[in-house]
N, C-alpha and C positions, 0 to 999 in steps of 0.2 A: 707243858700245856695240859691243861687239866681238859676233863671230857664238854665238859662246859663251854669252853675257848675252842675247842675242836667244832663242835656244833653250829656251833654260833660261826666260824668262819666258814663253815660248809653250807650254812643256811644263807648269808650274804653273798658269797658266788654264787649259788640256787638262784637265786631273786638275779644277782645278774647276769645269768644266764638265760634266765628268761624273758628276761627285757631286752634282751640284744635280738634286731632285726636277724632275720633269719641268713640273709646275704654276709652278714657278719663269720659267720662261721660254714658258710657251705663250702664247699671244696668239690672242685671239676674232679669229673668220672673219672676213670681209672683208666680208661680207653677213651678213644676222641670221639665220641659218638654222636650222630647229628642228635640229640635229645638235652646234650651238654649248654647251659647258657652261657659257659664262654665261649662259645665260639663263634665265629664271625660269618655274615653271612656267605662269603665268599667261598670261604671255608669247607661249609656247609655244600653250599652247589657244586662244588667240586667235587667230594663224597657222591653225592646224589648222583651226582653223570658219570663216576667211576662206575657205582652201582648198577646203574643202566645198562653200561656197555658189558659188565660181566652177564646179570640176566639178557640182553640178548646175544652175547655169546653160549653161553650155556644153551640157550631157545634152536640158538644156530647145530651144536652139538648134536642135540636130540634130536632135531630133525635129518643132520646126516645120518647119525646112524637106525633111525626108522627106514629110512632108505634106501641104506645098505641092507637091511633085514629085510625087506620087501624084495631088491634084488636080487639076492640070495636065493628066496623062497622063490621068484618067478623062474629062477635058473635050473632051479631042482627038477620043474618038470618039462621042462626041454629035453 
């Protein structure tokens, strides 16, 4: 193939590559993430109330042990 024929079929893929709808060639995230437009709404809400229940676990965490550190500190001066 001469540089010619080279060009010329790298300019023709160009051209349709750019005329392909975007959806044509996107490809779902690497991770499932709710930002992902494959995924389903179900999908979706189920992540979300995962997430929920972790931040209020975590909320739950920090609050015991503020409490225990408050414990603690009122025990000291007994």
């Amino acid at each position: 193939m001469t540089i010619t024929q080279i060009t010329r079929t790298f300019l023709v893929l160009l051209m349709l590559a750019a005329l392909a709808p975007a959806d044509a060639y996107a490809k779902p995230n690497s991770y499932p993430g709710e930002n992902s437009k494959f995924n389903s709404k179900s999908a979706v809400g189920k992540w979300e109330a995962e997430r929920a229940k972790r931040i209020e676990e975590r909320k739950q965490r920090r609050e015991e042990r503020r409490l225990k550190r408050l414990n603690e500190k009122n025990n000291r001066s007994n």
